[in-house]
C-alpha positions as CSV (number, residue, x, y, z in Angstrom):
1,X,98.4,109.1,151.7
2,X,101.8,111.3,151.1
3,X,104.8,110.8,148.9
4,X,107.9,113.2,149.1
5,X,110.5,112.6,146.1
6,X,113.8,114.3,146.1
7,X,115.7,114.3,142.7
8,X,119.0,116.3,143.3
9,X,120.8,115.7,139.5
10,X,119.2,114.3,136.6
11,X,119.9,115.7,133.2
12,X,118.2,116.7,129.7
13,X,117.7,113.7,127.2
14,X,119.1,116.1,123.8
15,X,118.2,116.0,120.1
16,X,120.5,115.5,117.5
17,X,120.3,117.7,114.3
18,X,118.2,116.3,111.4
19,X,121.0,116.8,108.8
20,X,123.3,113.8,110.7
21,X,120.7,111.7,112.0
22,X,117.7,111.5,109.7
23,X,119.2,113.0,106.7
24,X,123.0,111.9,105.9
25,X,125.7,115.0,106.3
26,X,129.0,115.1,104.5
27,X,130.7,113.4,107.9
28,X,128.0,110.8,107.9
29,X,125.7,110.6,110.5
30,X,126.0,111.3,114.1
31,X,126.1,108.4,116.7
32,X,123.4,107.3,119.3
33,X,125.4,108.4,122.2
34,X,126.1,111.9,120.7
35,X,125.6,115.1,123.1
36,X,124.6,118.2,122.1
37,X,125.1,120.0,125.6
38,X,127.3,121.1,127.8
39,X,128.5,119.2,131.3
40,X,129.1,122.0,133.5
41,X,126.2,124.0,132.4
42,X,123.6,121.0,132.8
43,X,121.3,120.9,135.9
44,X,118.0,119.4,136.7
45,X,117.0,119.7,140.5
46,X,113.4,118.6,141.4
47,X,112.0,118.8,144.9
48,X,107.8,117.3,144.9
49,X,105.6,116.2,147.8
50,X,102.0,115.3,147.5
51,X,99.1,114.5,150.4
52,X,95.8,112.7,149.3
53,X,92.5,111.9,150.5
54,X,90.3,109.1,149.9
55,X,86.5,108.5,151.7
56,X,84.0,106.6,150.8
57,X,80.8,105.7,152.2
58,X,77.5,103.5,151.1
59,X,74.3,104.8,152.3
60,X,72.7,101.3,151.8
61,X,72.4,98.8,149.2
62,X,71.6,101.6,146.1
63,X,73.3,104.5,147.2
64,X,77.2,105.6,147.4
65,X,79.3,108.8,148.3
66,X,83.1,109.3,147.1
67,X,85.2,111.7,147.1
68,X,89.0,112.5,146.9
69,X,91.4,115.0,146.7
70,X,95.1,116.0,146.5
71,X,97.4,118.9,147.2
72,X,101.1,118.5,145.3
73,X,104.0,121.1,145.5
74,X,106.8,121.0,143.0
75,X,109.7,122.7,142.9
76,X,112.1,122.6,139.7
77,X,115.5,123.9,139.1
78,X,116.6,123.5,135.6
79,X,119.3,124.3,133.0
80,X,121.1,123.3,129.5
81,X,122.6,123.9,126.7
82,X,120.9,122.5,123.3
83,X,121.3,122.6,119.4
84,X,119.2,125.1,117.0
85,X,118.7,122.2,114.7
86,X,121.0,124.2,112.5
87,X,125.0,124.0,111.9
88,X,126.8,127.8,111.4
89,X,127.8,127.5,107.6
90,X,126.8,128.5,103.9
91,X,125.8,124.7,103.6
92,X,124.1,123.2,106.1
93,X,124.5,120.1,104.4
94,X,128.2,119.9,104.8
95,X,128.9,122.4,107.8
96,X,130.3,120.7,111.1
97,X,129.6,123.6,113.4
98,X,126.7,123.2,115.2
99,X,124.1,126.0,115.9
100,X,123.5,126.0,120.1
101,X,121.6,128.0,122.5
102,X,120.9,128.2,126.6
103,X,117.9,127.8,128.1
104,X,117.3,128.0,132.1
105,X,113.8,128.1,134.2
106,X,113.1,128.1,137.9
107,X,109.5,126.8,138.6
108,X,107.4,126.5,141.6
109,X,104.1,124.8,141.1
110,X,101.1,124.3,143.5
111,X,98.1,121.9,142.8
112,X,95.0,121.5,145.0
113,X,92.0,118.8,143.1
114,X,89.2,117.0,144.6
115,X,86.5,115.2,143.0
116,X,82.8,114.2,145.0
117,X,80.1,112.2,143.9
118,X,77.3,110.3,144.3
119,X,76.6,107.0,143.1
120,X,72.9,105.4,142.8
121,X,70.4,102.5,141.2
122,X,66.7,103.3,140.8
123,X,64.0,102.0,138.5
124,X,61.5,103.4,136.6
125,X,59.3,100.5,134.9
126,X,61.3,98.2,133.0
127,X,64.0,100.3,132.8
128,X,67.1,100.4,135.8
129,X,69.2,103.2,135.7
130,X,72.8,103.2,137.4
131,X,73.2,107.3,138.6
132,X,76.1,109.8,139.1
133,X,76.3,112.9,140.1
134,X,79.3,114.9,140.8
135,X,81.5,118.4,141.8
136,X,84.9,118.5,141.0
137,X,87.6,122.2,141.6
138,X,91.2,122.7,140.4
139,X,92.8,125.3,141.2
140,X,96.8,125.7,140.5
141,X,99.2,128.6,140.8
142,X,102.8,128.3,139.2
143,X,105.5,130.8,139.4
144,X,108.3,130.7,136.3
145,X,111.5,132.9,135.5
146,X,112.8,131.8,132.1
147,X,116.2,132.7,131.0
148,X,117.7,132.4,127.1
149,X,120.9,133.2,125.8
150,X,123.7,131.8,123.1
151,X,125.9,129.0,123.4
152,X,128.8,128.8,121.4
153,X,129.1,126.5,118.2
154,X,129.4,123.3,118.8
155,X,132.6,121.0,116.5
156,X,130.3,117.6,116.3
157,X,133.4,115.6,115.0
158,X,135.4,117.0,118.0
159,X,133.1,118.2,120.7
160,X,134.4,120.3,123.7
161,X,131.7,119.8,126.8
162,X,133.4,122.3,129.1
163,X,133.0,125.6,127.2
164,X,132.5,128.9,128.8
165,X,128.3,129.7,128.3
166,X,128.2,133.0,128.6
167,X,125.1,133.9,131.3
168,X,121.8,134.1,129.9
169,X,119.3,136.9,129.4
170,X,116.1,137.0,131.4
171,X,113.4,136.6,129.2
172,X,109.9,135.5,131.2
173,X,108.9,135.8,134.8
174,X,105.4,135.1,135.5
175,X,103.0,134.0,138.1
176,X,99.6,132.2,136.8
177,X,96.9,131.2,138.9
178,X,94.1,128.7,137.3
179,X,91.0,127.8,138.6
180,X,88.2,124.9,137.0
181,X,85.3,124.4,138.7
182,X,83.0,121.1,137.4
183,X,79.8,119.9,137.9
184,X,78.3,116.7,136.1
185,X,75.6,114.1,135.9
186,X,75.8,110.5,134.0
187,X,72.5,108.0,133.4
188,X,73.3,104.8,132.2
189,X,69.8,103.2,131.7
190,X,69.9,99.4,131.2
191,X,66.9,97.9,129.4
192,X,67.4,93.9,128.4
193,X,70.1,93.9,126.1
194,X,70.3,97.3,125.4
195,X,72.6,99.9,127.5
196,X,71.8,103.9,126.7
197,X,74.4,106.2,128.7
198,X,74.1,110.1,128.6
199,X,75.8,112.3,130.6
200,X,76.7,116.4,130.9
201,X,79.2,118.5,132.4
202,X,79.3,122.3,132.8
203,X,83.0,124.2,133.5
204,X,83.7,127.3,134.6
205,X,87.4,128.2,134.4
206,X,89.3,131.5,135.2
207,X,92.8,132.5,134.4
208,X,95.3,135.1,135.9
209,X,98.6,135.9,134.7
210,X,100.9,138.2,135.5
211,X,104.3,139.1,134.2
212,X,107.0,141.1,135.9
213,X,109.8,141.3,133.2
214,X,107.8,143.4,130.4
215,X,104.8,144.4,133.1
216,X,101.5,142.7,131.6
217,X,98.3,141.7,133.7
218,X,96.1,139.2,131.6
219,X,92.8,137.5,132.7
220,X,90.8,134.8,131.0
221,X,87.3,133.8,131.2
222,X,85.7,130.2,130.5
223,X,82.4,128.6,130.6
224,X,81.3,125.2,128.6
225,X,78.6,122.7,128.7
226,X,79.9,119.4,127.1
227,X,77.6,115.9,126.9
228,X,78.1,112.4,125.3
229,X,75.7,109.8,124.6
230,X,76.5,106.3,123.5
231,X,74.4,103.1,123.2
232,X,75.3,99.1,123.5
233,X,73.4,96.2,122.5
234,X,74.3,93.2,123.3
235,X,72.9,90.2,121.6
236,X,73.1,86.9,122.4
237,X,75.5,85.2,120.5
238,X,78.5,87.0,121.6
239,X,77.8,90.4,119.5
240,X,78.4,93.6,121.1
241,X,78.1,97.1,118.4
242,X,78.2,100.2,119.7
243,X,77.8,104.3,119.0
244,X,79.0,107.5,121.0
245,X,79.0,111.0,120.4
246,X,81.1,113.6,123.0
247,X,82.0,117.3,123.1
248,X,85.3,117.7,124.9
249,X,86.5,120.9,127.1
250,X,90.6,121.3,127.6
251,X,91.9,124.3,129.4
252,X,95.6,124.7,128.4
253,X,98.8,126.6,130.0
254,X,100.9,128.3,127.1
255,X,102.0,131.2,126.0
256,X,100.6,131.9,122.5
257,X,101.4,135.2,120.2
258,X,99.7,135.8,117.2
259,X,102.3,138.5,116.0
260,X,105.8,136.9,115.8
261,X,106.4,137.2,119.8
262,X,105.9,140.6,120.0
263,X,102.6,140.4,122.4
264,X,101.6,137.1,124.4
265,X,98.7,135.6,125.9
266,X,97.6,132.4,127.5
267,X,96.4,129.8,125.6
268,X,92.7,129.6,124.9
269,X,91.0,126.3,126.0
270,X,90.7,123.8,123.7
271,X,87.0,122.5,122.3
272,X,87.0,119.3,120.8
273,X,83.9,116.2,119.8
274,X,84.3,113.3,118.5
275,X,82.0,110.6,117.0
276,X,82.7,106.5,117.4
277,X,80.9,103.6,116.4
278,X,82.4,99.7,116.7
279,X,81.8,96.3,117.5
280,X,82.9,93.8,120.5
281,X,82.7,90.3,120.4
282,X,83.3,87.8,122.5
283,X,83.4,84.4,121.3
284,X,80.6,82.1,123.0
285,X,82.6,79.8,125.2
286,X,86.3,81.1,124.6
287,X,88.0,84.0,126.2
288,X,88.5,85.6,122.6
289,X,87.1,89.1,123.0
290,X,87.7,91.3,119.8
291,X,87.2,94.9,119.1
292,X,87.3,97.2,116.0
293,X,86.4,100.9,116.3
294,X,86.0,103.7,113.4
295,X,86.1,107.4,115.2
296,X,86.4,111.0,113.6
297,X,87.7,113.7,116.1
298,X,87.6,117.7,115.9
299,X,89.6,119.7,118.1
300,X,90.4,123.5,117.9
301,X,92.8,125.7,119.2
302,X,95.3,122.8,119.5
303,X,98.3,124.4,121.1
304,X,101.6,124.4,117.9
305,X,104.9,125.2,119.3
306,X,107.0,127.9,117.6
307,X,110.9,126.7,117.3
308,X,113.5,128.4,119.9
309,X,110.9,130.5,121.3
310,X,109.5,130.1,124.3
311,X,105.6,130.6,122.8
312,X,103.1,128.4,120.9
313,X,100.7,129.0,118.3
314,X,97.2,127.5,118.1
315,X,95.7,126.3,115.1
316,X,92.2,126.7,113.6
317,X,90.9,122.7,113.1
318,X,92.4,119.4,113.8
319,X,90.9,116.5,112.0
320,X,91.7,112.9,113.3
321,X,89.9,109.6,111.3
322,X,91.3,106.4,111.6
323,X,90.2,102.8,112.8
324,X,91.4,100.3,115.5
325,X,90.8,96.5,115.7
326,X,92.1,94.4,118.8
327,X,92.5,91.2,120.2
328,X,92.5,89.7,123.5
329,X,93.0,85.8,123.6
330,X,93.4,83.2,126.2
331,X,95.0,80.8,123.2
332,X,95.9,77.4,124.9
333,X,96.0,76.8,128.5
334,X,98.5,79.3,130.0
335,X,99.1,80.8,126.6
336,X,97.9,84.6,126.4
337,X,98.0,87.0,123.1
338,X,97.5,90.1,122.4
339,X,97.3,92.4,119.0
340,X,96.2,95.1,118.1
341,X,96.0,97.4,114.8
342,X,95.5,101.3,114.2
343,X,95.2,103.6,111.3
344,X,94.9,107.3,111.8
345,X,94.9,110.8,109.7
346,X,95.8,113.7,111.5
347,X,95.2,117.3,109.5
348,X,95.9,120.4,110.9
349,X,93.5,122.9,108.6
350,X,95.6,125.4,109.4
351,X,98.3,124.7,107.7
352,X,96.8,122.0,105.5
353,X,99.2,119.5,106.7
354,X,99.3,116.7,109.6
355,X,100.0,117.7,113.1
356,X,104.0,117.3,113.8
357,X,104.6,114.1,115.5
358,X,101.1,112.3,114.3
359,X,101.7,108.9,112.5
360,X,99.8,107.0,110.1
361,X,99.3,104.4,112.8
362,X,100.8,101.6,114.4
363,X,100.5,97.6,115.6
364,X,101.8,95.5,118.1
365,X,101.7,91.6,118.6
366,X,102.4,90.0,122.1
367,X,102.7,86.8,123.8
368,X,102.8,85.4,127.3
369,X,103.1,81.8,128.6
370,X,103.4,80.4,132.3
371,X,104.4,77.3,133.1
372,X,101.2,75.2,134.8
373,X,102.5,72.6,136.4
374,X,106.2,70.6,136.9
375,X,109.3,71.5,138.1
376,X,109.3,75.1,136.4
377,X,105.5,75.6,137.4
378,X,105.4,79.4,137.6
379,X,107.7,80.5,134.9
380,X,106.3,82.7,132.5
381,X,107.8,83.9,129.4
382,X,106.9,85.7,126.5
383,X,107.8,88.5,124.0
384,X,106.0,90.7,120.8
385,X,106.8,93.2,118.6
386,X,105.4,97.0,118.3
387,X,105.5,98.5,114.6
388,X,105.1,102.3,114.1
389,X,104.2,103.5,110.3
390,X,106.1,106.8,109.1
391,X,105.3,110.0,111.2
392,X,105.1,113.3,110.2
393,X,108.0,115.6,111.4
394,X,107.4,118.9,109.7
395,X,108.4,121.2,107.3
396,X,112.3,121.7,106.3
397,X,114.3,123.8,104.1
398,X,114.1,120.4,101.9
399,X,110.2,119.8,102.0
400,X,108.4,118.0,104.1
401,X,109.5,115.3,106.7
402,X,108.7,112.0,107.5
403,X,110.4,110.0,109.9
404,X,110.6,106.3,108.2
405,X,108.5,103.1,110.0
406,X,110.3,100.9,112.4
407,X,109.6,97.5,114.0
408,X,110.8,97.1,117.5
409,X,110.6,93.3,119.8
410,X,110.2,93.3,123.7
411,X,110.8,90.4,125.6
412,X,110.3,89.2,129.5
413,X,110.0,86.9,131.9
414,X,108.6,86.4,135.0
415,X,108.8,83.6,138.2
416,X,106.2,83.1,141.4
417,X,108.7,82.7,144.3
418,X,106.1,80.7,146.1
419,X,107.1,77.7,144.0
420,X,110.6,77.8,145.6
421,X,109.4,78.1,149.3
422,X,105.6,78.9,150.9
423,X,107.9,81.2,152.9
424,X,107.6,83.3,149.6
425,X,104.5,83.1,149.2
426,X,102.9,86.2,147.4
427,X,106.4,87.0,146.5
428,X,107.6,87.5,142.6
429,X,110.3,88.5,140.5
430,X,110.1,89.8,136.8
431,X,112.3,91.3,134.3
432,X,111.7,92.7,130.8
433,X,113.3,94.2,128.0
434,X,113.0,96.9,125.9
435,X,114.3,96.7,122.3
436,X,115.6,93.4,122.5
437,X,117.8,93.8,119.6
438,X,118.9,97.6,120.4
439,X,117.0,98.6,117.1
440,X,118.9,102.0,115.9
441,X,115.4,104.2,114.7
442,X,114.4,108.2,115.1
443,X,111.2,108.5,117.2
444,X,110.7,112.1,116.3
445,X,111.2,115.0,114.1
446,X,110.7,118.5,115.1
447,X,111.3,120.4,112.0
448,X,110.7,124.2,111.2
449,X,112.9,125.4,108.2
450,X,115.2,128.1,108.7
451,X,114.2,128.0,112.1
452,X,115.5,124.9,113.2
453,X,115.5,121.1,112.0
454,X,116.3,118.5,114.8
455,X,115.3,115.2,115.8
456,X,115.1,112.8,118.5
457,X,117.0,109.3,118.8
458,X,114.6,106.4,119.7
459,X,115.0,104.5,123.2
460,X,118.2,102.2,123.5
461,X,118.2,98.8,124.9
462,X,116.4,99.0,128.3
463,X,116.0,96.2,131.2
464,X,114.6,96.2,133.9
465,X,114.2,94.0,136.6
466,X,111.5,94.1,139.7
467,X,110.5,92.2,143.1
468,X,107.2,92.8,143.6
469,X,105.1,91.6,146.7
470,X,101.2,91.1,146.3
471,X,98.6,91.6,149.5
């Protein structure tokens, strides 16, 4: 399979400064449709082709092969102008001039990943066992020149988007080349009612970098064995509980400086486990399946970006705990639902505080209904809501932020063509909305103090409508 894409102007989606959106300024605050950059500066050019491979092949009844791979080559030409979060006056509270700087990058990315294995069923007594075992290789090499410079102020009440940006300052030119190499094996043994999985995975991963602009030559080193185990037992009446344990490896690509920017160096990899137990149940005789889940999660070196730099920092410990339930319900007939509820803490031990942009949790309630029979037999409708609770935005010159909960409804309908003429059979056309009532919320917060305070606008009104054929 291959895909070319050509995207010759697309733009920047910009923030907005948190003094004017999430906290009121003296003008008020700063409408939806507001602009931070600068139209003749703005570019976003994006050239990307892919080729893919698929094969597969069974042995016999018991025994599989599959592999697959993929080679993509992107090319990225980008450029805008973008507020510091900040407004150029003794009171940020009441200043009207905002802060701006320019950022530019030229990219050129090259992807090669394939992934074999093989698949099998023996048994050993009473006990069957369902096989896998497997080779996988990345390897990636991406060139980037990174340019930064000032923009002038910006007058929010009467903005000018055809200012003179004076040219920017080189700042990184590097080429990085990443290799991962994976091998792994799974058992899932079955015995009655009870399903014991255990699997292991051993990386090795290398990493070159080399900059040009102030003449550097790093290289990086990796090698981890991860495993997770998990057992099922399903009893009779419906009753599924559960338990896993896994370790987690996560190469990163960054740039991470430990001394204010003065020396960089790519981003560790990051080593993570995590522990879950829940229950599933589905309802004897009823399509009702539900699901509740309670999981704990550490993760370190978790990658922290650094405000109007062009670096990250990583952080010691990240704890995650929270708890999900779901539903999945065929109600009545043609009636579908859906719900589902999640509670989460984030803590960054660090810092002693959450990780920016990790909420308390969130929920979401949906329904669907299709017409079964009469003169509007394949109509389906339906609509839910999604609720998000506060989210932690970071620190500003105020104290700490947290973006407020919001509640936003979706809606859509859909119609089998095939009920108009067999000529269209197969044929169907849908269309859904987005915020149905063009909810006015802030989706995120990226605050750093001094350094820069800004925030993100949530998603407007957004339809969409689509013919889709099925084979």
């Amino acid at each position: 399979m291959g895909n070319y894409q050509y995207d010759p102007e697309s733009g920047s989606y910009g923030g907005v400064p948190l003094v004017g959106s999430l906290k009121r300024a003296s003008y008020g605050y700063l409408p939806r449709n507001f602009y931070d950059g600068d139209a003749s500066t703005e570019k976003f050019n994006r050239k990307q082709g892919a080729i893919t491979y698929i094969f597969n092949h069974r042995f016999n009844d018991d025994w599989s092969f599959s592999t697959r791979g993929r080679y993509d080559d992107i090319k990225t030409i980008y450029r805008s102008v973008y507020n510091n979060g900040y407004y150029d006056s003794d009171d940020g509270s009441s200043g009207e001039m905002l802060s701006r700087s320019a950022y530019g990058t030229q990219e050129h990315t090259y992807n090669l990943a394939f992934d074999s294995q093989f698949k099998g069923h023996v048994r050993t007594g009473p006990f069957q066992h369902v096989l896998m075992f497997g080779f996988d290789y990345m390897q990636q090499k991406a060139k980037d020149a990174e340019a930064y410079g000032d923009a002038p102020d910006l007058d929010v009440l009467h903005p000018d988007y055809h200012m003179t940006i004076p040219d920017m300052t080189p700042y990184l030119n590097y080429l990085t080349k990443l290799h991962q190499i994976g091998i792994y094996g799974q058992d899932e043994i079955r015995w009655n009612r009870l399903i014991i999985t255990g699997s292991i995975r051993n990386d090795w991963y290398r990493s070159h970098q080399v900059e040009y602009l102030t003449p550097s030559d790093t290289h990086q080193r990796s090698r981890q064995i991860t495993w997770r185990a998990s057992g099922l037992y399903h009893f009779d009446f419906g009753l599924a509980p559960y338990i896993s344990y896994s370790t987690s490896f996560q190469p990163q690509s960054g740039t991470v400086s430990n001394d204010g920017g003065t020396t960089l160096h790519q981003a560790n990899p990051s080593i993570g486990k995590q522990l879950e137990g829940g229950l599933k149940y589905q309802i004897p005789g009823t399509s009702i399946l539900l699901t509740a889940a309670g999981f704990h999660i550490e993760q370190s070196n978790v990658l922290v970006s650094v405000a109007n730099t062009g670096y990250n920092v990583q952080s010691g410990l990240v704890h995650s705990d929270g708890f999900e339930f779901e539903v999945h319900a065929k109600a009545w007939r043609n009636l579908m639902l859906t719900a589902a509820v999640s509670f989460q803490k984030v803590k960054d031990d660090s810092t002693g505080k959450p990780l920016i942009q990790s909420g308390k949790g969130n929920a979401s309630l949906f329904a669907f209904y299709t017409m079964p029979s009469g003169p509007l037999k394949g109509f389906g409708f339906g609509g839910g809501m999604r609720y998000s609770a506060k989210t932690y935005g970071g620190e500003a010159t105020y104290g700490s932020v947290w973006l407020p909960q919001y509640v936003l409804f979706d809606g859509s309908v859909s119609y089998d063509l095939s009920n108009l003429s067999h000529s269209l059979y197969r044929w169907k056309i849908s269309a859904s909305v987005r915020n149905l009532f063009d909810r006015h919320y802030i989706s995120n917060c990226f605050a750093y103090g001094s350094d820069g305070e800004y925030c993100y606008y949530g998603e407007r009104r957004n339809a969409q409508v689509s013919i889709g054929y099925s084979w």
